[in-house]
N, C-alpha and C positions, 0 to 999 in steps of 0.2 A: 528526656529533653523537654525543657519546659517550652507550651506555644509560643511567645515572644522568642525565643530561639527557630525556633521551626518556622516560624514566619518571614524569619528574617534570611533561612535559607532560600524559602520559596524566593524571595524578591529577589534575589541575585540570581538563581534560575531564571528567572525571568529577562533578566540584564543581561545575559551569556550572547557574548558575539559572537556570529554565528563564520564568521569568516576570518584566518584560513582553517582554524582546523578540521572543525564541525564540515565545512564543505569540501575538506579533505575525507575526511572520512567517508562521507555520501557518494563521492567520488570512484574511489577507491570499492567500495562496493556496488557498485552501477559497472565498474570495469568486469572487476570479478562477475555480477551475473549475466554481464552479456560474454565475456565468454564460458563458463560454466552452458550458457544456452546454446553455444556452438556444439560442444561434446568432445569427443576427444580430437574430433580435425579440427580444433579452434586454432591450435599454435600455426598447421598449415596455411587456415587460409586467411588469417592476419599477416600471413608472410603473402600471401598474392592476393590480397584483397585489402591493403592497409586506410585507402581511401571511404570503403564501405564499413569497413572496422571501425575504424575513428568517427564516420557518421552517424551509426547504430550507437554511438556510445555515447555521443553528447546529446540525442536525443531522447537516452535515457536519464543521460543527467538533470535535463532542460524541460522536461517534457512535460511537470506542473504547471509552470509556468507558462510557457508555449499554448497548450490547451486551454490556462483558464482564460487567458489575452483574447485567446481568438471566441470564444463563448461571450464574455463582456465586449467584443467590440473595440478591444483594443491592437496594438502592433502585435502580429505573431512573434517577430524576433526580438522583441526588445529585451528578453532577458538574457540574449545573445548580447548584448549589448557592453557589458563588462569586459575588457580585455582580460582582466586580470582574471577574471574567471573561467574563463576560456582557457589561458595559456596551464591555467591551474590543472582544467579538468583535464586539458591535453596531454601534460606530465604527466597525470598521475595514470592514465590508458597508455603514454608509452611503457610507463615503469609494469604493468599487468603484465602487458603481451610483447616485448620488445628487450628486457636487459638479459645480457647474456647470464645464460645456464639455466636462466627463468626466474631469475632469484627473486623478481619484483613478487610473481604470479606466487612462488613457496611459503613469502613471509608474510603474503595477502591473507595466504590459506592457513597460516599457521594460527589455530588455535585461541591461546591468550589475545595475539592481535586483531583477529575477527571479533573476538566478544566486545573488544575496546572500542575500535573501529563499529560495531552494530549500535553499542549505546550512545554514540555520539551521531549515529545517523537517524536514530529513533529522538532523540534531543531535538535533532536540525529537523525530524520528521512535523513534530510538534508547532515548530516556529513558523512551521509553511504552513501549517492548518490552522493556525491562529491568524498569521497574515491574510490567507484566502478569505476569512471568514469575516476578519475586520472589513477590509476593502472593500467585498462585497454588499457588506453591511452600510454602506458608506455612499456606494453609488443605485443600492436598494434598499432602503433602510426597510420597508415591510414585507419582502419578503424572502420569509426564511427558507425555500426552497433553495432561493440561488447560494442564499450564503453555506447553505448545508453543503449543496452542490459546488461552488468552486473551494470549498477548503477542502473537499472530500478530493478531489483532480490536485488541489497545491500538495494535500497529502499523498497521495498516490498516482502520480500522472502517469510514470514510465507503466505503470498497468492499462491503464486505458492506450498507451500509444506502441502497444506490446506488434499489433498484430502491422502496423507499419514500420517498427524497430525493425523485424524480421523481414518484411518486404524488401528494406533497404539490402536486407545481405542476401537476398535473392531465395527466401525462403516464404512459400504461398501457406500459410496456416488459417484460416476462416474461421477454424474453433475456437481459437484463443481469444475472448472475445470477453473480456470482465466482466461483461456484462450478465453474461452465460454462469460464468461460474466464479464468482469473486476473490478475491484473495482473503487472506487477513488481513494485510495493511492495508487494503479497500476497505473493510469491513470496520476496523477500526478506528478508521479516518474517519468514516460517518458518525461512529458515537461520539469520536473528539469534536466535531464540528457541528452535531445537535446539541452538546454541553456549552460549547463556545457561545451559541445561538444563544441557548438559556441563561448564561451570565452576561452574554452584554445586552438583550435584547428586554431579558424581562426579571420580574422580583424571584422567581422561583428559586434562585441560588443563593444563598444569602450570604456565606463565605465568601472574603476577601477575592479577589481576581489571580493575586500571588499561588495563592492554594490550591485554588481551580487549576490551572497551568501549573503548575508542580505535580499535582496529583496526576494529568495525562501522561505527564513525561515519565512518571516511577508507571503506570499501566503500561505505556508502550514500551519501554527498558524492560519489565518485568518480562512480558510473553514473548519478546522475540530472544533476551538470553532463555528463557525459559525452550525455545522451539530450538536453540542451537544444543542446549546440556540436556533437556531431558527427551525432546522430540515431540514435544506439544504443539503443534504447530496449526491448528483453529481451535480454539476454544468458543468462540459460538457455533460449532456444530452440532452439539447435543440441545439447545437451547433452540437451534433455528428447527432440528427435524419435530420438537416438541411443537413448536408455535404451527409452523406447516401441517401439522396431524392435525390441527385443532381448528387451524383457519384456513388452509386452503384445502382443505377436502380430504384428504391423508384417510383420516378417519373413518369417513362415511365411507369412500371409496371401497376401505378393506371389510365396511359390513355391508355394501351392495354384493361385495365378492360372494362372502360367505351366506349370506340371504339367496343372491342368487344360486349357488353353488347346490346349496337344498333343495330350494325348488327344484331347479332338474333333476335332483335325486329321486325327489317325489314323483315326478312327472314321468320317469323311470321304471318306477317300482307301479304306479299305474297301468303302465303300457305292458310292461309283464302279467301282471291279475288279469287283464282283458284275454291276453294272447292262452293261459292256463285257462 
């Protein structure tokens, strides 16, 4: 494929409106992992608990949004504010846990239509960590903290509002806490939104803005089908335990061990020679 082709993919990438389907899809997966976080009593207690069900579940839908609002300063509900996305995200939570025989919740789970359904949520992923990042960029233009910061929350909100998702449905978890232990699409959000930073912020990118944003969108598609078909599911793990051995003490730690470990040895084999 010759560049001027490939470029010209990027820009329509870029053009992709994001609504309905793309936030069909998001949807649709935000339904499936709040019940999937239920366990197997999910179907019971969306039958006697449909209020706290449907509440858990638009607040994972919403929850980018929701969070970065209230960080900047702005309405917490305003991205409540769409009917149409509302009534959207509403459908698509009855058809999970509500049509008879389960049929929504089967053909959620079925396979082909979850890889479809995940690259158009990794797409719609993309356009909220671009947006966070712009906006924030907009009403801070210096500093790159916040913008890293709220496209990292547009990208991954329902992570950070995990441990109140679950309060709603009357479940106390403390640990679950992103902070503690990140996801991937946390983790990823931040490289998407320290790139973002560097193409709109400064000369270090030199590529087109199309290509930059193209290129996030084939990263995030690539490793979450990649986490669904082969089971990859963090690939900055081996990269983060390296950096952590080397910069937060990993290292030294394990030859205080074994330094110390010696000397007692010796201090040991001393205390025996006296007592002979």
């Amino acid at each position: 494929m010759d560049p001027e082709s490939f470029l010209e993919i990027a820009n329509q990438v870029t053009k992709l409106k994001m609504f309905p389907y793309f936030f069909i899809a998001d949807t649709v997966l935000a339904a499936l992992a709040v019940r999937e976080d239920l366990g197997p009593g999910g179907q019971a207690f969306s039958r006697k608990h449909p209020l706290s069900c449907w509440l858990s579940t638009m607040l994972v839908v919403f929850a980018g949004g929701m969070v970065a609002n209230g960080l900047l300063g702005e309405p917490i509900l305003a991205p409540l504010k769409d009917n149409q996305q509302i009534l959207l995200a509403t459908l698509t939570w009855y058809i999970v846990f509500y049509t008879p025989f389960d049929i929504g919740y089967k053909m959620s789970k079925f396979l082909p239509a979850k890889l479809v359904f995940s690259a158009m949520k990794e797409a719609y992923r993309c356009k909220k960590v671009y947006d966070g990042v712009s906006h924030a960029a907009k009403l801070y233009p210096s500093s790159y903290f916040i913008m890293i910061a709220i496209g990292t929350l547009k990208g991954n909100g329902a992570g950070f509002t995990k441990l109140a998702e679950r309060l709603i449905r009357g479940v106390w978890t403390p640990t679950a806490m992103e902070f503690m232990q990140p996801s991937f699409p946390t983790k990823a959000s931040i490289v998407a939104s320290i790139i973002f930073v560097f193409d709109l912020k400064t000369d270090l990118i030199s590529a087109p803005h199309a290509l930059v944003y193209f290129g996030i969108v084939i990263f995030f598609i690539y490793f979450k089908l990649s986490s669904l078909l082969l089971g990859i599911h963090d690939p900055f793990i081996p990269f983060e335990n390296l950096f952590c051995a080397f910069i937060f003490g990993g290292i030294w730690d394990s030859l205080s061990k074994v330094f110390g470990s010696s000397s007692v040895k010796e201090g040991e084999k001393a205390d025996n020679k006296k007592k002979d």
